[in-house]
C-alpha positions as CSV (number, residue, x, y, z in Angstrom):
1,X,-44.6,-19.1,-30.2
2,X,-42.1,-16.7,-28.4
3,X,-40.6,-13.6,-30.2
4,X,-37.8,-11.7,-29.4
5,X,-34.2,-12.9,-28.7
6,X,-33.4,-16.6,-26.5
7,X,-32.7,-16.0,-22.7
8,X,-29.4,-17.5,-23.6
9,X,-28.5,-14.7,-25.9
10,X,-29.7,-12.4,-23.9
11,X,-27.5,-13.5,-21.0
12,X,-24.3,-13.2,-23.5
13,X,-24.9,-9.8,-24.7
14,X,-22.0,-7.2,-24.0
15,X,-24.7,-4.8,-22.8
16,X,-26.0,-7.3,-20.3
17,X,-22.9,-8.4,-18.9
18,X,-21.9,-4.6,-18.3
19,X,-24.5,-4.2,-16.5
20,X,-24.4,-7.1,-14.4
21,X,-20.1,-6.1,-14.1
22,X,-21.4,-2.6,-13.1
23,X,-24.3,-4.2,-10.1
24,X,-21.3,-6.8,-8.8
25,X,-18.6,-3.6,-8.9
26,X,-21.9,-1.9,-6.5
27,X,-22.6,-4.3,-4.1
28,X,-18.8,-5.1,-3.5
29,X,-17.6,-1.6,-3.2
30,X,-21.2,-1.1,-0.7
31,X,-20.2,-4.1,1.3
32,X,-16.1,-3.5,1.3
33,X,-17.3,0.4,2.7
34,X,-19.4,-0.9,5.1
35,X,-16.2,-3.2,6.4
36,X,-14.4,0.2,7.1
37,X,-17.2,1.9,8.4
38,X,-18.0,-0.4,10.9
39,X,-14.4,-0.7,11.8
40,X,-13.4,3.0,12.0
41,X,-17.0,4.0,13.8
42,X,-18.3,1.5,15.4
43,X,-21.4,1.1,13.2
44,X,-23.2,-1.3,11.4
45,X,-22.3,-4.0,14.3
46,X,-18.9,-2.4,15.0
47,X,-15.5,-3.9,15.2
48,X,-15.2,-7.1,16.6
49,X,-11.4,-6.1,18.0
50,X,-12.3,-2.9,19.0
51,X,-11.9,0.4,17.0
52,X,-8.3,1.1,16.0
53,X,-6.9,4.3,16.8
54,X,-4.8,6.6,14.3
55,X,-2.5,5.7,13.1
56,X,-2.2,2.2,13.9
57,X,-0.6,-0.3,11.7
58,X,-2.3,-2.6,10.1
59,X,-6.3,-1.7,11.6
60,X,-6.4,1.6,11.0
61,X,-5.1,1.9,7.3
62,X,-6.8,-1.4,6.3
63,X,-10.0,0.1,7.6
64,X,-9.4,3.6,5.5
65,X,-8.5,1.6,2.9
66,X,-12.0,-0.3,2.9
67,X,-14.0,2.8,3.4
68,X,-12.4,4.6,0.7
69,X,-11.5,2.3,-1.7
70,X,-14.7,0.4,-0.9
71,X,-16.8,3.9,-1.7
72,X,-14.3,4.7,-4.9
73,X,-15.2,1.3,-6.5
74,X,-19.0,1.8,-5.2
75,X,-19.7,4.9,-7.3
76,X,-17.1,3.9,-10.2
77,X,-15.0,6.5,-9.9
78,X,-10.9,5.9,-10.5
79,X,-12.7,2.3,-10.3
80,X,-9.2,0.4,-11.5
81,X,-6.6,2.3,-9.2
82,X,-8.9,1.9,-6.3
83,X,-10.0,-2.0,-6.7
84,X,-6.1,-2.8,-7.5
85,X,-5.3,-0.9,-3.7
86,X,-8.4,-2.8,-2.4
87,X,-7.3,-6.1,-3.9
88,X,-3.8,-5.4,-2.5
89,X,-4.7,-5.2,1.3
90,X,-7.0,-7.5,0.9
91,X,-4.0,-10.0,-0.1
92,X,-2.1,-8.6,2.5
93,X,-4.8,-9.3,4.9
94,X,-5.0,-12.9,4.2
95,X,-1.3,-13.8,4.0
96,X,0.0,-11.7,6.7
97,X,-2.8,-11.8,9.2
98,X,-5.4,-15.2,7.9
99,X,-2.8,-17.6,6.5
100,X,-0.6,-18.6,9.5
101,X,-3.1,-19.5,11.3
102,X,-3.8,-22.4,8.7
103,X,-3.4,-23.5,5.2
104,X,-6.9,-22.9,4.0
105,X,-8.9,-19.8,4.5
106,X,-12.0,-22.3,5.6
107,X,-9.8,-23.1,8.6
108,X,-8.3,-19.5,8.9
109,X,-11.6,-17.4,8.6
110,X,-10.0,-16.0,5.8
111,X,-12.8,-15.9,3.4
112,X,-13.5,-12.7,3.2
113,X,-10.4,-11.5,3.2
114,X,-9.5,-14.1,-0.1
115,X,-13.0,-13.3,-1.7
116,X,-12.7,-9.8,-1.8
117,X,-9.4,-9.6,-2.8
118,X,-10.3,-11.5,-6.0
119,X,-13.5,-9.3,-6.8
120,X,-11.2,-6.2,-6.7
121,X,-8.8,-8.2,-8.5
122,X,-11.9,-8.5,-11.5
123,X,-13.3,-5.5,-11.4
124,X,-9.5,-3.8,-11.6
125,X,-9.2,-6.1,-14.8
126,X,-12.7,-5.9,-16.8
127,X,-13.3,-2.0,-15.4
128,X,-16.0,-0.6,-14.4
129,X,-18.7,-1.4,-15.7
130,X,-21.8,0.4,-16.6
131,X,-23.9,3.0,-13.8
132,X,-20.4,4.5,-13.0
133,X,-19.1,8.2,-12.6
134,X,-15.9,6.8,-14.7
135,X,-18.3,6.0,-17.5
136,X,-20.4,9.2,-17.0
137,X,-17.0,11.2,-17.6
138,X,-15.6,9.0,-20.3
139,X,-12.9,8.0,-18.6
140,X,-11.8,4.1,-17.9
141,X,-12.2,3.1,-21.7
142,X,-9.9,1.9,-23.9
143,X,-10.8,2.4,-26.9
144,X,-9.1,0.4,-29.6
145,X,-9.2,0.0,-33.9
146,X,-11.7,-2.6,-34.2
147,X,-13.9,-2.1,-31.6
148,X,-17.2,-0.1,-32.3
149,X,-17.5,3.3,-30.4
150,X,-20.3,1.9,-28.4
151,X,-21.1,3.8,-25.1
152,X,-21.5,2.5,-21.6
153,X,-24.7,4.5,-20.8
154,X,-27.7,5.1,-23.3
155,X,-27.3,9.0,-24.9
156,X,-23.7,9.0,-23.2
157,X,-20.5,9.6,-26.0
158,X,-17.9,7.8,-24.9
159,X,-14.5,9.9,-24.7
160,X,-11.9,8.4,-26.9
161,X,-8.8,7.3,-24.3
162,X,-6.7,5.7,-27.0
163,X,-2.7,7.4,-26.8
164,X,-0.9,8.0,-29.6
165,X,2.0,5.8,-30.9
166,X,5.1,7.1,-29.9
167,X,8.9,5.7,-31.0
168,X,11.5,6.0,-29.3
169,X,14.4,7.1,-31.3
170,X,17.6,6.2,-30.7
């Protein structure tokens, strides 16, 4: 006879899935990083179009934007401003540069470019995650009335981020 909590329960704790929000918010920050690395010093395979010289428009910015949003969202630090820029050009990509070319992104080799932008676009909506510098510094919660004060990390105390009310008179 088993003891202890059902796999299934396990799987649908709020500790679990931080943790499992923090790993994808680390391997998509690691990957999108080594997208700009590759493109602005011809590492890790290189560009494939060459390296882009400062300051051109879009290959140059897209590729700062990737190493240093990519490495922001890696460690989990300003996690939300950064993936919401990353998820931006990564939008931009695809429409502007992908989508043209055909309807789907299959057919456009827009994939990365549409997957990306949607895992920033998750990660700037649920945060961080745990194993992040945000969480470490007790910044990027939200803390409201009825939720417990439970921190990200084990031993951490999580800072409360909750404003004021303020009216506006008038």
């Amino acid at each position: 006879m088993r003891s202890g909590p059902h796999p299934v329960a396990v799987l649908d704790s709020e500790p679990f899935k931080a943790y499992v929000l923090g790993l994808f918010r680390i391997v998509v920050g690691l990957l999108f990083a080594c997208h700009g690395a590759a493109t602005l010093f011809d590492v890790l395979g290189g560009p494939h179009g060459g390296v882009p010289g400062f300051p051109d428009w879009p290959g140059w910015w897209a590729a700062a934007i990737q190493l240093a949003g990519g490495a922001l969202v890696l460690v989990g630090l300003g996690t939300r401003p950064a993936a919401v820029l990353c998820s931006g050009s990564m939008a931009y990509a695809y429409f502007v540069e992908h989508q043209p070319e055909a309807l789907f992104p299959i057919e456009n080799n827009g994939e990365p470019a549409a997957m990306f932008c949607w895992a920033f676009l998750l990660i700037a909506a649920f945060g961080p995650g745990n194993l992040a510098l945000d969480s470490l510094l007790g910044r990027g919660r939200v803390r409201t009335a009825d939720a417990p004060d439970t921190p990200d990390l084990p031993g951490a105390k999580a800072a409360d981020t909750e404003e004021p009310s303020r009216s506006v008179a008038g």
